[in-house]
Structure formats: structure tokens, C-alpha cells
C-alpha positions as CSV (number, residue, x, y, z in Angstrom):
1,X,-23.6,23.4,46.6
2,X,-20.7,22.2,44.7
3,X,-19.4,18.6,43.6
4,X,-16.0,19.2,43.9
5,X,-15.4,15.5,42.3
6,X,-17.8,12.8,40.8
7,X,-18.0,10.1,38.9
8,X,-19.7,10.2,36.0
9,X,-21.1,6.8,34.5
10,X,-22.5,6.1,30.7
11,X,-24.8,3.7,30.0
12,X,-25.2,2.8,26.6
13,X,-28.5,1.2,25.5
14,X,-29.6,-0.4,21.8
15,X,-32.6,-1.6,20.8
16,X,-34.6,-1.8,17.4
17,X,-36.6,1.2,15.6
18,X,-38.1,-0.6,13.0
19,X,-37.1,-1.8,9.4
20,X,-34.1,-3.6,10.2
21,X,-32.5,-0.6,12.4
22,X,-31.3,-0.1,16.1
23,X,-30.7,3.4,17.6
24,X,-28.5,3.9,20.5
25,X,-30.3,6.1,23.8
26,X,-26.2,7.1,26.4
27,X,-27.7,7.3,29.4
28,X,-25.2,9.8,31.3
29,X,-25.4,9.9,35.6
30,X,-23.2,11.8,37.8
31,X,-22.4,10.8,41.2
32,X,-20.6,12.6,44.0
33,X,-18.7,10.8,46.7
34,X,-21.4,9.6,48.7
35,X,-22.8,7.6,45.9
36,X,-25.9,10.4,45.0
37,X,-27.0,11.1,41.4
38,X,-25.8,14.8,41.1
39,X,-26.6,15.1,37.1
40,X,-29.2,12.4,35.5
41,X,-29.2,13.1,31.9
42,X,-31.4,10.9,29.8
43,X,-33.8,11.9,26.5
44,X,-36.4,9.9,26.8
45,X,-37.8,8.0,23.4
46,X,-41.1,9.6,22.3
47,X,-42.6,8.4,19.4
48,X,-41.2,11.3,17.3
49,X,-37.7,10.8,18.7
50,X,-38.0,6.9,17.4
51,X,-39.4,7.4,14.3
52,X,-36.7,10.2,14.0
53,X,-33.7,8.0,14.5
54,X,-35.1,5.2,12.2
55,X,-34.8,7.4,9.9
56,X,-31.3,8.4,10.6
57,X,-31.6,12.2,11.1
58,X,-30.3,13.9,13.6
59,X,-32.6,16.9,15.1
60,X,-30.5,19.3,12.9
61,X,-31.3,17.9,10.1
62,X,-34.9,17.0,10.6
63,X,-35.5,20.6,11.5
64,X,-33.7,21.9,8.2
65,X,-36.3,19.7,6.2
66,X,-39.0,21.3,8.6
67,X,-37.8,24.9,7.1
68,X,-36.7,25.7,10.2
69,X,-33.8,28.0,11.5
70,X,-32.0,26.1,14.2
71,X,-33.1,22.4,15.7
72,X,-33.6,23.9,18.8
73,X,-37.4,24.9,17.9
74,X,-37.9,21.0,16.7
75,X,-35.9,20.7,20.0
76,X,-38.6,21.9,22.0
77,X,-41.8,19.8,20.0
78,X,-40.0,16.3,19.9
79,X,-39.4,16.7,23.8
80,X,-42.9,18.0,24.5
81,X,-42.2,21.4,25.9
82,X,-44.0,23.1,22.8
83,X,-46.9,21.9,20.6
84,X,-46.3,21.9,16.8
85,X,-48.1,24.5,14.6
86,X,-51.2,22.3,12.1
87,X,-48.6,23.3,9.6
88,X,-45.6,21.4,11.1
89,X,-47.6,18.3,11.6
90,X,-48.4,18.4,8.1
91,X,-44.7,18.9,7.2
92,X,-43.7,16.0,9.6
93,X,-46.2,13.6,8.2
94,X,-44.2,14.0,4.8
95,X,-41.5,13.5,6.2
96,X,-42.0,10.7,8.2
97,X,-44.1,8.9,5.8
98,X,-47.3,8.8,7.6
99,X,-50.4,10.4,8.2
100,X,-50.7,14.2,10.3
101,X,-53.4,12.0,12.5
102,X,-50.4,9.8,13.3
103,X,-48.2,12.2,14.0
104,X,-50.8,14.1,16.7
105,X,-51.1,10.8,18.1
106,X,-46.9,10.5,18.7
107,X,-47.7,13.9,19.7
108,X,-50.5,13.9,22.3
109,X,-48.5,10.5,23.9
């Protein structure tokens, strides 16, 4: 079934991330012309996702500093859809600042 037209709606949220910073979560829905949701499209805010954006980097970035090829692999961990490697953990500690038991924690929640 097609939507042959919709209207699409943006939310915009802000809220803090620690240390003085906000991040911004766009909340994008899709309705079609009885009023239904045709496309919700939100990423929630793990723990890795919110330490991530206090730190400013964008996945790309964070997975370039994680050695690896594209963001889509850190993509798939920050989301939850793949576990990380001991070895990863250990990288995102460092990188994040904190300790690899912190960053199972973010991970396991």
C-alpha cells in the first residue's frame, strides 16, 4: 500500500548531556490523510548515543577514532543490534573517558 500524500511533522527536542551541553534528538512522523503514522522515525538516546553527542562527534567520526571503516559497524553497537568486540569497549572507554565496566554497563542498558 502506497501513501500517495502525507504530512510529515518534525519535532525538535533539546535537553542537556552533561558539562554545560545540550544535544538535539528531530523526531520525524509521517501521516497519511486519515491522520495514521505511516513512517515514525526516532533514534532513541542510549547511554552511548548521549555520552557520544556530549562529546560532539558524530557517528562517523567516533567510528574513525574506533579504527573502523565506515560508522555503519558503530551504527549497529550504539543502537544495540550488535555487541561490541572486548576490544572495542576498551577503545570506547578511551575515548569516552571512562572505564570498559562503564561502558558494558551503557551497553547491557
Amino acid at each position: 500500500m502506497g501513501v500517495e500524500e502525507c504530512l510529515t511533522v518534525r519535532t525538535i527536542c533539546a535537553y542537556n548531556v552533561g558539562e554545560g551541553r545540550k544535544a538535539i534528538l528531530s523526531i520525524d512522523r509521517a501521516f497519511d490523510d486519515k491522520g495514521e503514522i505511516t513512517m515514525p522515525a526516532m533514534h532513541p538516546v542510549t547511554p552511548l548515543r548521549k555520552r557520544r553527542l556530549a562529546l560532539g562527534l558524530s557517528q562517523a567520526a567516533l567510528a574513525q577514532r574506533l579504527g573502523f571503516r565506515t560508522h555503519s559497524h558503530y551504527s549497529r553497537i550504539e543502537s544495540g543490534e550488535r555487541d561490541p568486540q572486548p576490544e572495542t569497549i576498551e577503545r570506547l572507554a578511551r575515548v569516552f573517558g571512562v572505564k570498559a565496566e562503564t561502558v558494558k554497563e551503557w551497553v547491557r542498558s
